[in-house]
C-alpha positions as CSV (number, residue, x, y, z in Angstrom):
1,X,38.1,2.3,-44.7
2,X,34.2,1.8,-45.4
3,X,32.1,4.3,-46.1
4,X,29.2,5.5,-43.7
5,X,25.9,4.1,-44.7
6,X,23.9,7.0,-45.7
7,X,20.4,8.2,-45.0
8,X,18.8,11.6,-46.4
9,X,17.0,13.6,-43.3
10,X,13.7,13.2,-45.4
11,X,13.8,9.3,-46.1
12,X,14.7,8.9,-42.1
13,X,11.8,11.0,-41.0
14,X,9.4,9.3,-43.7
15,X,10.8,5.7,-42.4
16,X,10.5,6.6,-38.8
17,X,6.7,8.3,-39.8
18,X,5.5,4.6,-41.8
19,X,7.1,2.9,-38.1
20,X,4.6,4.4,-36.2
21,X,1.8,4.8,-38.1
22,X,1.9,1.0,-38.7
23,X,2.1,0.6,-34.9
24,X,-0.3,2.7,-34.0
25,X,-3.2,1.2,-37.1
26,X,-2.6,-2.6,-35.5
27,X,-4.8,-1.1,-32.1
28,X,-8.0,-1.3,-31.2
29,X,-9.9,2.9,-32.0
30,X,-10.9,5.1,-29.3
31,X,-13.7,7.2,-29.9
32,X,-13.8,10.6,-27.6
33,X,-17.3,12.9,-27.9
34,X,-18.4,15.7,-26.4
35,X,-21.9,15.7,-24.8
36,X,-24.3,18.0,-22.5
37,X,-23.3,17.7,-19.6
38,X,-19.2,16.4,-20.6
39,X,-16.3,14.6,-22.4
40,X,-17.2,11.1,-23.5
41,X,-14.6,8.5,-23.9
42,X,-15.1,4.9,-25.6
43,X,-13.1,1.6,-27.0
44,X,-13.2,-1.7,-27.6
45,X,-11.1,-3.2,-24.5
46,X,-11.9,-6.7,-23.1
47,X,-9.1,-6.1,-20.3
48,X,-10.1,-5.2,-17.0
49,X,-6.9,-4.1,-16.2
50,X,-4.9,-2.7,-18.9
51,X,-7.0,0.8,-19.7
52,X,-6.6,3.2,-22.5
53,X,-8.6,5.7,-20.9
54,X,-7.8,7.0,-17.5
55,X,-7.6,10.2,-15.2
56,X,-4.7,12.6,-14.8
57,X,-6.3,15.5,-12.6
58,X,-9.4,16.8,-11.2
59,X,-10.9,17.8,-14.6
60,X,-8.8,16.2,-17.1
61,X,-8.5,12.7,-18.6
62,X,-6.3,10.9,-20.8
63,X,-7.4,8.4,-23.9
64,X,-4.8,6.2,-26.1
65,X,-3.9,3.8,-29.0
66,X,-0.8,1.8,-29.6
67,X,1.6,0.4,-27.9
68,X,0.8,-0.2,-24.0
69,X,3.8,0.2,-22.1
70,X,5.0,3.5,-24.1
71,X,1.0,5.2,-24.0
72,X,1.6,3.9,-20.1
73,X,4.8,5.8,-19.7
74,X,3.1,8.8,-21.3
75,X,-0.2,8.7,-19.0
76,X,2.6,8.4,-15.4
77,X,4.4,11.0,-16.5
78,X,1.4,13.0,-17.2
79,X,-0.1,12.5,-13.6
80,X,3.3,13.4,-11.8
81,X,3.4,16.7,-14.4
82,X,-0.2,17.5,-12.8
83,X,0.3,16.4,-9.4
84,X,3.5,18.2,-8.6
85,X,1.8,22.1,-10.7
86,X,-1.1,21.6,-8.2
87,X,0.4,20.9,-5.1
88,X,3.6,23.9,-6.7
89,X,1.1,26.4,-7.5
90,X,-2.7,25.7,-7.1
91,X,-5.1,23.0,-8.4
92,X,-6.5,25.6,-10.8
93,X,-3.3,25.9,-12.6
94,X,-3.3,22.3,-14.4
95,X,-4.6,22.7,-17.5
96,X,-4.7,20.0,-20.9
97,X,-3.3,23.1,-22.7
98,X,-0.3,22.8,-20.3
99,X,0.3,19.5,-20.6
100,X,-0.8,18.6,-24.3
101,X,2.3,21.4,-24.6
102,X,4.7,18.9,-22.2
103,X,3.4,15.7,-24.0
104,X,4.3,17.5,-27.5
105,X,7.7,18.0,-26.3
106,X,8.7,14.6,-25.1
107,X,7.3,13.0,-28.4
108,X,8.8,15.5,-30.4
109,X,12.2,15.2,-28.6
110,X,11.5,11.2,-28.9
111,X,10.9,11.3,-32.7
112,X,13.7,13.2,-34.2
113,X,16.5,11.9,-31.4
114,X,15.9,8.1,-30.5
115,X,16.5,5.8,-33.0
116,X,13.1,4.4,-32.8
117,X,9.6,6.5,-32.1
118,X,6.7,5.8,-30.0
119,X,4.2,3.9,-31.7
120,X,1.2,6.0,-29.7
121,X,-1.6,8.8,-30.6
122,X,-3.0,10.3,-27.5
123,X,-6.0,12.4,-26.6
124,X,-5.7,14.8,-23.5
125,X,-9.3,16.5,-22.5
126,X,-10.3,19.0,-20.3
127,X,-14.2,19.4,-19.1
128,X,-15.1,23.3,-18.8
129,X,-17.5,24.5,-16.1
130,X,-19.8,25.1,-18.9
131,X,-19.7,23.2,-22.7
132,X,-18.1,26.6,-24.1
133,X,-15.1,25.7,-21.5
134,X,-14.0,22.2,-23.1
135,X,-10.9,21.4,-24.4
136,X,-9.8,18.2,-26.5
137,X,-6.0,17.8,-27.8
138,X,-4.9,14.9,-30.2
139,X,-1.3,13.9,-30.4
140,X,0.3,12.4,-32.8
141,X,3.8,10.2,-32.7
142,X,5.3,12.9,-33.9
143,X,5.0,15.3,-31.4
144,X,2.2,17.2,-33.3
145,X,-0.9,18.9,-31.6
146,X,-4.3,19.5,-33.3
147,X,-7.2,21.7,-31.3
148,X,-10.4,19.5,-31.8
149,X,-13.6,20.0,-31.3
150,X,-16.9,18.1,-30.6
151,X,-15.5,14.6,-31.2
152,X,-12.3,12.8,-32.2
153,X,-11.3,9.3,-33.3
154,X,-8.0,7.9,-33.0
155,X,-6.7,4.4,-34.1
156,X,-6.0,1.9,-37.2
157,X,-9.7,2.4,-38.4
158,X,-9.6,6.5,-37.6
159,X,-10.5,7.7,-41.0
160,X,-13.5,5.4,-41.6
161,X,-15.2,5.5,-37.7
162,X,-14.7,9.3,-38.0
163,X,-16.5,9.5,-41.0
164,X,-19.2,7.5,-39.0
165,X,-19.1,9.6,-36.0
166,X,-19.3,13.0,-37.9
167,X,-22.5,12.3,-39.6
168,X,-24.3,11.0,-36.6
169,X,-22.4,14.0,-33.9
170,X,-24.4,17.4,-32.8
171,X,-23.9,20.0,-30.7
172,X,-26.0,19.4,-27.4
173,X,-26.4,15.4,-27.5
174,X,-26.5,13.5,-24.4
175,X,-24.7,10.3,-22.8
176,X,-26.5,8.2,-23.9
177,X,-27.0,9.3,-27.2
178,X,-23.1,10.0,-27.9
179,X,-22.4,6.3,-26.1
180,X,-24.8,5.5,-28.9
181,X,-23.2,6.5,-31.5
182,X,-19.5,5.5,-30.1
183,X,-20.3,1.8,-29.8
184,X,-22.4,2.5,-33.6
185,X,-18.9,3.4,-34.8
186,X,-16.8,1.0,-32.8
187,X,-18.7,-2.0,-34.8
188,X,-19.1,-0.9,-38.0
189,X,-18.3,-3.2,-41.0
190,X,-15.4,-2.1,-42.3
191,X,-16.6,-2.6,-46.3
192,X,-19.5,-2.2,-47.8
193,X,-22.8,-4.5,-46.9
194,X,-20.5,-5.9,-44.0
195,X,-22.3,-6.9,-41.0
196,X,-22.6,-4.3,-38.2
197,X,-21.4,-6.1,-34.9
198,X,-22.9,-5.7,-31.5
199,X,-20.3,-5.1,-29.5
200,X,-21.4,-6.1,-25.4
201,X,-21.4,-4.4,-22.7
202,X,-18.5,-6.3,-21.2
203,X,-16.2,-5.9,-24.3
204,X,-16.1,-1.9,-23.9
205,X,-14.2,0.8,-21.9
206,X,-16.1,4.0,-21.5
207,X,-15.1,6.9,-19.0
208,X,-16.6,10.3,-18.7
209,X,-15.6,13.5,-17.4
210,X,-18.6,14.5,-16.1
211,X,-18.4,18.2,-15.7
212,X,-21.6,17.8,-12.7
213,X,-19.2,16.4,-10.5
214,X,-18.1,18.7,-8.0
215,X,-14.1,18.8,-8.2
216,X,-12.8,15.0,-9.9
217,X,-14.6,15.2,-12.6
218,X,-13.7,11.6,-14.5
219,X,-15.9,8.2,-13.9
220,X,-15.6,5.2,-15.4
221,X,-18.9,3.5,-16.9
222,X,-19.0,-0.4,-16.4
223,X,-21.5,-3.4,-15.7
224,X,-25.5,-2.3,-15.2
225,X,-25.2,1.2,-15.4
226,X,-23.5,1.2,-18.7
227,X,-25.7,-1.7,-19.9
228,X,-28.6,0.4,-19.0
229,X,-26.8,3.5,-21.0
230,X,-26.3,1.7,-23.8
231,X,-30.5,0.0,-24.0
């Protein structure tokens, strides 16, 4: 009779850890700011159809990195969560705290029990009556939730965009200034005395929640008014 190939708990964790994280490095960043008057989200995306940022509720959107049909999963399941505590309760009761908490759980659940993990990092916002009232969650493949504020960067070039992002990021900026600054990040050289690229109108996805709206707060930028954003 053979022996059971044996794994430690730590080594199987680490293993299924490096899986994911190499996933999730091989996609394009997405950069999400807050501003005056909002939530800013950016990327690099040439598709017109396959987004990385979207809407889940009135004042709540969704931004992602890695694999497309798993983030995809993540976003549907997100919308039915918010869908069926509004119509349940009231549309005041869906909250990003709420379902950053559900999303932690499914990744969580996926991580330690399936034999292979989700090779995603998500970003959940929420856009406050007033700038006080914003909320931005990151989570990770493994289930894990950090609390950000004022801007986060998610993505294979994370560390080195964020870097970017914090020295140019204030309290109090607006759209056009943070947009600045996103599509700054977005193309710059990765090494030292690299060329910074100008990345075109065209080539981006950006999406606000724009906390002036009156109830459905998220807006997708795109064509001349972005253009005219970006000048």
């Amino acid at each position: 009779m053979s022996m059971p190939f044996y794994v430690s708990p730590e080594q199987l964790m680490k293993d299924r850890a490096d899986y994911a994280r190499k996933g999730i490095a091989r996609g394009r960043s997405v950069v999400v700011l807050q501003y005056d008057d909002g939530i800013a989200f950016a990327t690099e995306n040439a598709s017109r159809a396959l987004h990385k940022i979207s809407e889940i509720y009135d004042r709540i959107g969704f931004a992602a990195v890695g694999k497309y049909n798993e983030f995809e999963n993540l976003r549907v399941a997100g919308v039915r969560y918010a869908d069926l505590r509004g119509y349940s309760y009231d549309r005041e009761d869906v909250s990003v705290r709420g379902l950053a908490n559900a999303y932690a759980q499914t990744l969580g659940t996926v991580f330690t029990t399936e034999s292979k993990p989700l090779e995603v990092e998500i970003v959940v916002a929420e856009v406050g009556r007033e700038a006080s009232g914003d909320q931005i969650y990151r989570l990770a493949y493994d289930g894990s939730v950090t609390d950000e504020h004022g801007f986060v960067v998610m993505g294979g070039q994370a560390e080195r965009l964020g870097s970017v992002v914090s020295d140019g990021w204030h309290a109090g900026m607006t759209l056009p200034e943070v947009l600045a600054l996103a599509v700054g990040a977005l193309g710059s050289p990765a090494e030292d005395g690299g060329e910074q690229r100008a990345i075109p109108a065209a080539q981006l996805e950006v999406a606000v929640l724009d906390r002036t709206r009156p109830r459905r707060t998220f807006r997708r930028l795109a064509g001349a008014l972005l253009e005219d954003l970006l000048d």
